[in-house]
C-alpha positions as CSV (number, residue, x, y, z in Angstrom):
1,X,7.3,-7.5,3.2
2,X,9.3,-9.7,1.2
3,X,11.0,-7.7,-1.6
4,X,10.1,-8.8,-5.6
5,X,13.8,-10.0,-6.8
6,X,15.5,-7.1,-7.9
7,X,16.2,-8.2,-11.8
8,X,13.0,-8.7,-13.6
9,X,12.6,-11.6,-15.2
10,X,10.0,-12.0,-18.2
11,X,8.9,-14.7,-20.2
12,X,6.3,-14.1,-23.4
13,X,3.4,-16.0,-23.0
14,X,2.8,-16.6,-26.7
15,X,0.9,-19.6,-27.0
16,X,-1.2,-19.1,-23.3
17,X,-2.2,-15.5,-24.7
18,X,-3.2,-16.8,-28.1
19,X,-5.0,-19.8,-26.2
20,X,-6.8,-17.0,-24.1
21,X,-8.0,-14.9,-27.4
22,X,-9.3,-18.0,-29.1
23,X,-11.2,-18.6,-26.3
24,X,-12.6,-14.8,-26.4
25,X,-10.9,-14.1,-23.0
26,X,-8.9,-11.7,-23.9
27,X,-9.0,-9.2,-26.8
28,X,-6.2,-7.9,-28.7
29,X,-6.0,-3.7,-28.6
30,X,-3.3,-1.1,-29.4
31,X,-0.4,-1.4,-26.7
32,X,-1.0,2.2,-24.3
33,X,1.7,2.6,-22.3
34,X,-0.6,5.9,-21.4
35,X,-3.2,3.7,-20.4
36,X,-0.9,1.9,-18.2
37,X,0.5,4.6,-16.6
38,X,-3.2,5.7,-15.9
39,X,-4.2,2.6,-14.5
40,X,-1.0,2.2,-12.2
41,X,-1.9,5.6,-10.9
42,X,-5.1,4.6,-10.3
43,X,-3.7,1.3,-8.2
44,X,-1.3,3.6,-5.9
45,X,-4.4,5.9,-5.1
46,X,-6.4,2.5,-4.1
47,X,-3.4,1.1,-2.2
48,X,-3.6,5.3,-0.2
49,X,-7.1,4.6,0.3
50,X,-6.8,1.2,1.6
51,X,-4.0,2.2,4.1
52,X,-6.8,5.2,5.0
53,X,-9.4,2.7,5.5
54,X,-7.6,0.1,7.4
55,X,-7.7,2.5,10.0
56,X,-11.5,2.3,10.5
57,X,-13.9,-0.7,11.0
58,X,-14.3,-0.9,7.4
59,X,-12.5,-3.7,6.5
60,X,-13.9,-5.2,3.3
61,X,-14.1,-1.3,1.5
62,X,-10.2,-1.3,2.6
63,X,-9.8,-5.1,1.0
64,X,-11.6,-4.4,-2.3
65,X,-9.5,-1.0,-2.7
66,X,-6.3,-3.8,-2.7
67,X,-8.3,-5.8,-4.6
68,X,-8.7,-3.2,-7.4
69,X,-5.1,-1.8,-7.1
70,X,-4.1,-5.5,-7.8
71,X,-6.3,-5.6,-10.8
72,X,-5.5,-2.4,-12.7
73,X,-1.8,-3.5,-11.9
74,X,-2.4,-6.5,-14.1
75,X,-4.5,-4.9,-16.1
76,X,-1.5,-2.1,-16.9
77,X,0.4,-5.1,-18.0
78,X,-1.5,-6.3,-19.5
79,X,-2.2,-3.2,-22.0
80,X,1.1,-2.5,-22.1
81,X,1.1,-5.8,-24.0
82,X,-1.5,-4.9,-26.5
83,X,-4.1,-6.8,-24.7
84,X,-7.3,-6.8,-22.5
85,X,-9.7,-8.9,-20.8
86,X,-13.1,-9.2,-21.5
87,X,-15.7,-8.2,-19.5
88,X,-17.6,-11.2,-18.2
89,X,-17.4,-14.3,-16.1
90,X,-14.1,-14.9,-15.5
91,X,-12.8,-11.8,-16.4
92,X,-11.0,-10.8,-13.5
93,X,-9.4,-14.4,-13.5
94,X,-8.4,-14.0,-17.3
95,X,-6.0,-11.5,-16.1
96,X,-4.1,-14.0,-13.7
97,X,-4.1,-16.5,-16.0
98,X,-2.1,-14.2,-18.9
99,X,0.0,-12.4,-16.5
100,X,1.2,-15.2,-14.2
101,X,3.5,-17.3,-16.7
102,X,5.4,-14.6,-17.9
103,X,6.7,-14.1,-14.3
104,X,8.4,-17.2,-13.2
105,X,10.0,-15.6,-10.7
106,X,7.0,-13.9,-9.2
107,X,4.2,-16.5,-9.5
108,X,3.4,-16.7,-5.7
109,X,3.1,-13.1,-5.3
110,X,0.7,-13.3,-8.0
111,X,-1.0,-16.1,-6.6
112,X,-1.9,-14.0,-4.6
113,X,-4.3,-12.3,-6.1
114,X,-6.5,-14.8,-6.7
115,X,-6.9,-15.2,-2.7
116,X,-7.7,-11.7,-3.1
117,X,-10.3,-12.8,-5.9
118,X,-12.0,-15.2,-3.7
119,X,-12.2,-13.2,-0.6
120,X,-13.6,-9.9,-2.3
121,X,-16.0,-12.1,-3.9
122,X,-17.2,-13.1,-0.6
123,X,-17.0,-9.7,0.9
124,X,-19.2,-8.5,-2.3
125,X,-22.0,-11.4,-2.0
126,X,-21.7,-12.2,1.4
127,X,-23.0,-15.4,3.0
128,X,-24.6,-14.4,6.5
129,X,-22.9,-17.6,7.5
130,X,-19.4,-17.2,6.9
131,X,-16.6,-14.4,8.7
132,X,-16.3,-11.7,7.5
133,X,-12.6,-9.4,6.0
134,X,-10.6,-9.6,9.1
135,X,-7.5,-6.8,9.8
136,X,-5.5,-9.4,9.0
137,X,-7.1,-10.3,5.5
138,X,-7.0,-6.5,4.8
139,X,-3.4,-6.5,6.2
140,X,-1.9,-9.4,3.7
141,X,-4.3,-7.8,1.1
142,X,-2.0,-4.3,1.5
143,X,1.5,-6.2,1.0
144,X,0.3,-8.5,-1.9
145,X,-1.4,-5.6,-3.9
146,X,1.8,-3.6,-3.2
147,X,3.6,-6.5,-4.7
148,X,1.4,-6.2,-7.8
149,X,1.9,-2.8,-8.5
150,X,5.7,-2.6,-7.8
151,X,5.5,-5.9,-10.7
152,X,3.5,-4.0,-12.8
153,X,5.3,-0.6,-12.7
154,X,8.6,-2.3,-13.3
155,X,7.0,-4.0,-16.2
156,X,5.8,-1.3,-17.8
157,X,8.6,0.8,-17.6
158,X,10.6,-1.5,-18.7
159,X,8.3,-2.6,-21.7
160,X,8.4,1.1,-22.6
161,X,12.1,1.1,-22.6
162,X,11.9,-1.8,-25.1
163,X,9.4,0.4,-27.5
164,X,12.3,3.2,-27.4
């Protein structure tokens, strides 16, 4: 697993986040750090489960438990921030397209998780036609949803260092 570099660099996202809420993508709520925390717990307990899964033939429950540990992580940094995305079409996308640009040097990792988007969709409406999650799909799944969270965590602690 490639290691996330060790110093975290972050860059506000002022005018893409304001572009998002005019849009109604994302909605503007009181930073939580609580709520963060609660939601990064919530990833590490989907990454366990995952790992437990992997272990059986049930390969696209073990993909959409790194799925959702990727999503909470953003999610946590998202609230952290003051923000959340709204429920809807494209709301699960929303969340790469505010937390993405304030990581420049972390944008492929988080690239990441819209493969992970794409293939859980798949996995969740499945077309009788195509493969289904593979070890290996579940496998990358585990190190880019680690990825996530480790981002998110360091984010968040950090951001609630800032607050201090």
């Amino acid at each position: 697993m490639a290691a996330i570099t060790s110093k975290l660099r972050w860059e506000p996202n002022d005018q893409g986040i304001d572009y998002l809420i005019d849009r109604g993508r994302l909605d503007r709520v009181e930073a939580s750090p609580s709520t963060a925390d609660h939601l990064l717990a919530e990833a590490r307990r989907h990454l366990t489960s995952a790992k437990t899964l992997s272990a059986t033939d049930d390969t696209s429950m073990a993909f959409v438990a790194c799925y959702d540990a990727a999503r909470k992580a953003l999610s946590a940094i998202l609230v952290v921030q003051g923000l959340r995305a709204k429920a809807g079409d494209g709301g699960h996308t929303v969340l790469l397209d505010a937390v993405r640009p304030q990581f420049p040097d972390n944008r492929r990792e988080l690239q990441r998780f819209d493969w992970m988007r794409t293939v859980r969709n798949d996995a969740e409406y499945p077309d009788l036609n195509s493969q289904s999650v593979t070890v290996a799909d579940v496998e990358e799944a585990q190190e880019a949803a680690a990825h996530i969270v480790d981002l998110a965590a360091r984010f968040c602690h950090s951001a609630s260092l800032r607050a201090e």
